[in-house]
C-alpha positions in Angstrom: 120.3 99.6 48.3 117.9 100.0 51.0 115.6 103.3 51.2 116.7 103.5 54.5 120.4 103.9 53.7 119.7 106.8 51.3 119.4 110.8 52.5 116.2 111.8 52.5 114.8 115.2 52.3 114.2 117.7 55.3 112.1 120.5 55.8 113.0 123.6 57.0 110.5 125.7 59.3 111.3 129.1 60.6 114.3 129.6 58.3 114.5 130.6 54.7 112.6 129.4 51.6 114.4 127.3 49.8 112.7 128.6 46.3 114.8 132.0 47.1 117.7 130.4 47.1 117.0 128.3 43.8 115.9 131.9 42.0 119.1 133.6 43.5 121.5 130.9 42.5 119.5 130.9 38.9 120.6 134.6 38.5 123.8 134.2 39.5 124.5 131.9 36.9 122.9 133.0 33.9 124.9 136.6 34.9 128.1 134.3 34.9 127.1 132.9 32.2 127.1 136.0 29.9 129.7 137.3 31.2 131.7 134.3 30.4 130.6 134.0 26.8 130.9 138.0 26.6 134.6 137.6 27.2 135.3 134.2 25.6 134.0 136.1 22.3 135.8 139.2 22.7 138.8 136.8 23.2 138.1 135.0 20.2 138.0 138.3 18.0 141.2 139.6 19.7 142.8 136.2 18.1 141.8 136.3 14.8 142.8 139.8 14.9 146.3 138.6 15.6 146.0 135.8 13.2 146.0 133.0 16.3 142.9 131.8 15.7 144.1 128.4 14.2 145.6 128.2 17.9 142.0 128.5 19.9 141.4 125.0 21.4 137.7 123.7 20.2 136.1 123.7 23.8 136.8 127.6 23.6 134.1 127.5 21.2 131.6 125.4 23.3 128.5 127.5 24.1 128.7 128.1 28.0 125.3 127.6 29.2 123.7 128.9 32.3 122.6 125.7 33.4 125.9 124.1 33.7 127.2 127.0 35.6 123.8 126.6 37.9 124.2 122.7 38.2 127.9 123.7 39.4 127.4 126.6 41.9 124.0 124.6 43.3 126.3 121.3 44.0 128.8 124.0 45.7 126.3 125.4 48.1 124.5 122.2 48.7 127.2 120.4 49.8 129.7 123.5 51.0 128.8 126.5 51.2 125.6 126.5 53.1 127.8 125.0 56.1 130.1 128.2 56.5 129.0 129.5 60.2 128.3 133.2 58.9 125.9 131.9 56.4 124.3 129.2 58.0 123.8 131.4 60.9 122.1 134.2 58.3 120.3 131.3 56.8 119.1 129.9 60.5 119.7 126.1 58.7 122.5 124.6 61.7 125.3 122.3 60.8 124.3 119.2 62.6 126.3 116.6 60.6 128.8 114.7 62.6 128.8 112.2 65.2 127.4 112.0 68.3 127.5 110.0 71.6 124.5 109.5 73.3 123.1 108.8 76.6 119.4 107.0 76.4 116.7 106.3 79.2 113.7 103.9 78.6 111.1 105.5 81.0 108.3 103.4 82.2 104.4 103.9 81.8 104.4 106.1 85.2 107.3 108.1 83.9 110.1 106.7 86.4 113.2 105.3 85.1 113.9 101.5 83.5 116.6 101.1 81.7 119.6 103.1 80.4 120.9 102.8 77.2 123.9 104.2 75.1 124.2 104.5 71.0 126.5 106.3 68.5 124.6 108.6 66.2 126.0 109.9 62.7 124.3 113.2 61.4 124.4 113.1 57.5 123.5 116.2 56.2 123.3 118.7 53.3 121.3 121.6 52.3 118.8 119.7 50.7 119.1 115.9 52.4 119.9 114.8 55.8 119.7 111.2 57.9 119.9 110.6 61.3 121.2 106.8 61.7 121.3 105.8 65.5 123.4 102.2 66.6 123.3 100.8 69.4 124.5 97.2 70.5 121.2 96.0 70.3 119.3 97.7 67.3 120.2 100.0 64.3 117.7 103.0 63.2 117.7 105.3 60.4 115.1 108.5 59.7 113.0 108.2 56.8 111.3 111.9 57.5 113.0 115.0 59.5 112.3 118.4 59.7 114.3 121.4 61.3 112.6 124.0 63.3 114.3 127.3 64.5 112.7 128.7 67.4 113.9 132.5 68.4 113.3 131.7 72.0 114.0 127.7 72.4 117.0 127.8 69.3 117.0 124.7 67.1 114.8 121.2 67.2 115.1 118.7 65.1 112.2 116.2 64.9 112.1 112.9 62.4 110.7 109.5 62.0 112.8 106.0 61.8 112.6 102.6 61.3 114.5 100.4 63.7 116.2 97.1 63.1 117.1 94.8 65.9 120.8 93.3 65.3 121.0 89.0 64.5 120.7 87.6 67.9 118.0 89.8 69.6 115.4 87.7 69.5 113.3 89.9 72.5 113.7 92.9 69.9 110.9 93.6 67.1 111.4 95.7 64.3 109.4 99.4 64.7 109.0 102.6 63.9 109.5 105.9 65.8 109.8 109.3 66.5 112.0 111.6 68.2 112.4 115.5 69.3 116.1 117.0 69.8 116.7 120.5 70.9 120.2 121.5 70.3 122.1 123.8 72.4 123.2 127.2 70.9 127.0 126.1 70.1 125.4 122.8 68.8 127.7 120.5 70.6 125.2 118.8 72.7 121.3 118.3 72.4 118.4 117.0 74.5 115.1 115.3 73.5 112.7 112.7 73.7 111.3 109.5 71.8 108.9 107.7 71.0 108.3 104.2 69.6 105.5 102.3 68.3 103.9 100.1 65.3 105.6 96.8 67.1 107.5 98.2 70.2 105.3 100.5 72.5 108.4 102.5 74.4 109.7 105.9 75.2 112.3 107.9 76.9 115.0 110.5 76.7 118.1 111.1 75.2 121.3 113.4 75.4 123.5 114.0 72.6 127.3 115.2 73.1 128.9 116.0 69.7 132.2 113.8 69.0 135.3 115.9 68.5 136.4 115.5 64.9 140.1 113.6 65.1 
C-alpha cells in the first residue's frame, strides 16, 4: 500500500493538547477498571455464598485491566466521540470529513486568471489522523502533512502538503508536490483558500470548497 493512501497524522494549533486528553482517558479507565473488578469480586463472593460458584463462567475470573478498558474508550473517542458538535466545539478540533465539490482557478504570474478547474475532495478524518485526497480529471493528490489552526477571529484553517499524480494519458502533466491553505466558514459547509505547487510544476491559484450533502 502506498504512504500516500494511508492517514497521516495532524497537528492541532490553538485547540487542546492532545496529552490531556490521553491522561484524562488514562484515569477514566483505570477508575473503570476498579470498579469493575470491585464488583466482579463482590459478585463472585455473593455466589459462592449461595453455593453457585460452579456456575460462574471462567472469563468472569479474567483480570480486567485498565489498559484494555483504555484501548477501548480511546478507539471510541478517536473515531466517535470527538465528532459530537458539543464536544468538538469545546475541544475547537472541527469535523471536516466528508466530501466536497470544488471550484479551482490557476492564476497566472501577474495574478489574473488562466484556467478554471473543478475536483472532488474526500476529507478523511479522525482525532488523531486525517487525509485530504483531491481528484480531478486530470490529476489525483493526497496530503502527506496537515495541520489545523483555530483562529478566534478568522475561525478554522486548515493547511497541508500533497503529492500529486497526473492520471495515464496526461502526458503535459508532471508529478509534484504542493501546498494549500483552506479557511472554513463557521457552519463548515463551505471553505476558501489558496495553493501552491512546486518541485516539478511551478503553479498556483484558488479554490472554493462546498460540502456535499450526505445521501
Amino acid at each position: 500500500v502506498s504512504f500516500r493512501m494511508i492517514e497521516h497524522e495532524y497537528s492541532v494549533l490553538g485547540g487542546p493538547n492532545r496529552a490531556a486528553i490521553g491522561r484524562t482517558l488514562s484515569m477514566i479507565a483505570a477508575a473503570s477498571a476498579s470498579i469493575l473488578v470491585a464488583l466482579a469480586l463482590a459478585a463472585i463472593d455473593l455466589a459462592r455464598t449461595l453455593g453457585l460458584s460452579h456456575a460462574i463462567p471462567q472469563v468472569v475470573l479474567w483480570p480486567v485491566t485498565a489498559g484494555l478498558i483504555y484501548g477501548g474508550l480511546y478507539w471510541l473517542f478517536d473515531q466517535h466521540v470527538w465528532k459530537l458538535p458539543r464536544l468538538s466545539k469545546l475541544l475547537r478540533v472541527p469535523d471536516l470529513s466528508g466530501t466536497w465539490l470544488c471550484r479551482g482557478q490557476t492564476l497566472k504570474s501577474d495574478g489574473s486568471p488562466d484556467r478554471e478547474w473543478t475536483a472532488e475532495v474526500a476529507i478523511v478524518q479522525s482525532w488523531d489522523r486525517l487525509r485530504v485526497r483531491l481528484k480531478s480529471q486530470q490529476s489525483t493528490s493526497n496530503s502527506i502533512a496537515a495541520a489545523l489552526v483555530y483562529d478566534q477571529a478568522d475561525g478554522y484553517r486548515l493547511l497541508y502538503n500533497y503529492r500529486n499524480e497526473p492520471r495515464i494519458g496526461q502526458p503535459q502533466l508532471a508529478g509534484h508536490r504542493g501546498s494549500a491553505e483552506l479557511l472554513f466558514s463557521p457552519d463548515l459547509k463551505s471553505a476558501k483558500g489558496e495553493y501552491f505547487n512546486g518541485h516539478g510544476r511551478y503553479t498556483f491559484g484558488t479554490m472554493q470548497l462546498e460540502r456535499k450533502a450526505q445521501q
